[in-house]
C-alpha positions as a Python dict, from the first residue, in 0.01 Angstrom:
ca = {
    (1, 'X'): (0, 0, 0),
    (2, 'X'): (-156, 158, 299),
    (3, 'X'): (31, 412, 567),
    (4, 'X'): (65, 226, 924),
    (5, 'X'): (-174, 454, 1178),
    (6, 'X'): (7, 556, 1500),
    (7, 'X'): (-308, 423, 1691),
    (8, 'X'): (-407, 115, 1510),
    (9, 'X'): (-634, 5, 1816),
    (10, 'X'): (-1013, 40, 1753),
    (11, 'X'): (-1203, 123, 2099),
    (12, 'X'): (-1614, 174, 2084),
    (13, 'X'): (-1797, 237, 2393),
    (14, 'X'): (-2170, 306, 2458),
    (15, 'X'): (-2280, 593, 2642),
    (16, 'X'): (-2623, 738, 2713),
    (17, 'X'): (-2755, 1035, 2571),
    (18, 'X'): (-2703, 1230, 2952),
    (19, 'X'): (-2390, 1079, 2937),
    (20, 'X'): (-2257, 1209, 2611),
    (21, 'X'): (-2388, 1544, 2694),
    (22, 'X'): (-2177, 1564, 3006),
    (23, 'X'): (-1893, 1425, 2820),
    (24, 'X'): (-1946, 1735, 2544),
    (25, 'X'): (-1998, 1997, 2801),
    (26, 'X'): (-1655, 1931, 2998),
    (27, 'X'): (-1474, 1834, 2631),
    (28, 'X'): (-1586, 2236, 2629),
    (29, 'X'): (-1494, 2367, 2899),
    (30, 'X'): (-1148, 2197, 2888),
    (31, 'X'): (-1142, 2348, 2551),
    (32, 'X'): (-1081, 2028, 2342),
    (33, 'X'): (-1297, 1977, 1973),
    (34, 'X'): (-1181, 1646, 1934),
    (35, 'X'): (-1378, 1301, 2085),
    (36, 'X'): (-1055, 1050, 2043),
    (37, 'X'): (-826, 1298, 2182),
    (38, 'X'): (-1019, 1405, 2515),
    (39, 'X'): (-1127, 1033, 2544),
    (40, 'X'): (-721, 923, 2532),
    (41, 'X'): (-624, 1250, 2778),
    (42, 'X'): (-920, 1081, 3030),
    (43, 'X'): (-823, 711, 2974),
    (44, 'X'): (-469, 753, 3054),
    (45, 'X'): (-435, 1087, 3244),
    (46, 'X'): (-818, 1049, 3460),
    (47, 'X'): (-827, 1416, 3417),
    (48, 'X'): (-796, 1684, 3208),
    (49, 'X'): (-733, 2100, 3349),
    (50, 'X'): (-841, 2348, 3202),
    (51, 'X'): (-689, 2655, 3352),
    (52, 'X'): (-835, 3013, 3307),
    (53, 'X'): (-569, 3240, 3367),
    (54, 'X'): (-734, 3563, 3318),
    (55, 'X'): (-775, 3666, 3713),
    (56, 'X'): (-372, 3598, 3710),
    (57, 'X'): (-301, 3846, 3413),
    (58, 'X'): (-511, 4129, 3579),
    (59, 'X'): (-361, 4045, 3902),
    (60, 'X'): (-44, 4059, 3742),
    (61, 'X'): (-159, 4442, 3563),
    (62, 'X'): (-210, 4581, 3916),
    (63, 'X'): (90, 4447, 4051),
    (64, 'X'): (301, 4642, 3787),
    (65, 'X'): (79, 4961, 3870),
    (66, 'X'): (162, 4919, 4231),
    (67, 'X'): (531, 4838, 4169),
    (68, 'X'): (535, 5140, 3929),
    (69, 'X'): (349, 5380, 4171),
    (70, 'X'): (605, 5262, 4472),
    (71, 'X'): (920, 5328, 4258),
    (72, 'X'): (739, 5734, 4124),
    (73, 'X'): (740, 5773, 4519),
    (74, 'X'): (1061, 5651, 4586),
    (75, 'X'): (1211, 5892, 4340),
    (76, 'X'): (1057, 6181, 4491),
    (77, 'X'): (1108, 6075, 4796),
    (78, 'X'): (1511, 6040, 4712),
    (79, 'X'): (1490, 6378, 4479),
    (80, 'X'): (1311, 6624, 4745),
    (81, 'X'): (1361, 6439, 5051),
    (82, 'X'): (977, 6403, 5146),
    (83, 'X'): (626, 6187, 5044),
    (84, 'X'): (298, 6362, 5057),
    (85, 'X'): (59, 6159, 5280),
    (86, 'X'): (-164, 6144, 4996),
    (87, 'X'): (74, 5971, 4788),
    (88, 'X'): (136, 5693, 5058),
    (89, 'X'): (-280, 5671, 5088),
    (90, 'X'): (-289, 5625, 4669),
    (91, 'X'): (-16, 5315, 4760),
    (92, 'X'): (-244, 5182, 5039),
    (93, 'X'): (-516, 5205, 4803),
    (94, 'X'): (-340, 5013, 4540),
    (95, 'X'): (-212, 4754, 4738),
    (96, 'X'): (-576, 4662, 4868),
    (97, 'X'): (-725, 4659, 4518),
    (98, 'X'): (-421, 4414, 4484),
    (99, 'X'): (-475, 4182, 4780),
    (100, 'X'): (-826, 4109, 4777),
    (101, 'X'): (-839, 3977, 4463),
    (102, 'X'): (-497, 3792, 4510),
    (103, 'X'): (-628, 3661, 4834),
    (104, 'X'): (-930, 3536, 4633),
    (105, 'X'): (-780, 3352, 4383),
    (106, 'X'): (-499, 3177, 4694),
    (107, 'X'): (-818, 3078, 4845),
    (108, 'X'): (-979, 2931, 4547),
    (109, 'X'): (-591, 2754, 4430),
    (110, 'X'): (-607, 2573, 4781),
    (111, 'X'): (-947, 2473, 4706),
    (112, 'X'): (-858, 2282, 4420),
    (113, 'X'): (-561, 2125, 4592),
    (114, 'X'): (-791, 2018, 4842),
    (115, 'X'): (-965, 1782, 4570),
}
C-alpha cells in the first residue's frame, strides 16, 4: 500500500546551464534550498521577495536612542526648569543620524514600488 503524495503531478523542464545558474543564484538570494519549492512559489506567485530587514532594525535602534535622549531632556527640562543648548545640539545630532538613513531606505521602498 503506498501513501497518496500531496503533489502527485510530475513537471520536468529543460533549462540551460546559464539558465540554471541564474535560477540558483536568485533561489539564494531569496533564501530558499529547495528546487520544487522555489519553482512552485515562481509558477504560481511570478515572484518571490526576499526582504533584508537589517537597515529597518538599526533604524529602529536609533529611533529608541533618540526617543530615549528626548524624554532624559524632557525630565530635566520639567525637574530644573531649563535645557542646556548642548543637550538640544546632541538631539539635532541624533535626529540627523536618524533621517538620512531613514530617508535612504523611503527612497529605495518607492523604488521598488515603482517596479
Amino acid at each position: 500500500m503506498t501513501k497518496k503524495r500531496r503533489r502527485p503531478i510530475h513537471l520536468h523542464v529543460m533549462v540551460s546551464e546559464e539558465e540554471l545558474a541564474l535560477i540558483q543564484e536568485r533561489m539564494a538570494e531569496a533564501g530558499i534550498r529547495n528546487m520544487g519549492a522555489y519553482m512552485r512559489k515562481m509558477a504560481l506567485n511570478g515572484y518571490v521577495l526576499h526582504v533584508d530587514l537589517s537597515p529597518v532594525q538599526e533604524l529602529v535602534s536609533l529611533q529608541r536612542r533618540c526617543s530615549n535622549n528626548l524624554n532624559q531632556v524632557a525630565i530635566r527640562a520639567n525637574t530644573y526648569g531649563g535645557i542646556y543648548p548642548e543637550e538640544i545640539k546632541a538631539l539635532q545630532r541624533d535626529y540627523e543620524k536618524l533621517w538620512r538613513p531613514l530617508s535612504d531606505l523611503l527612497e529605495k521602498l518607492s523604488a521598488i514600488v515603482r517596479l
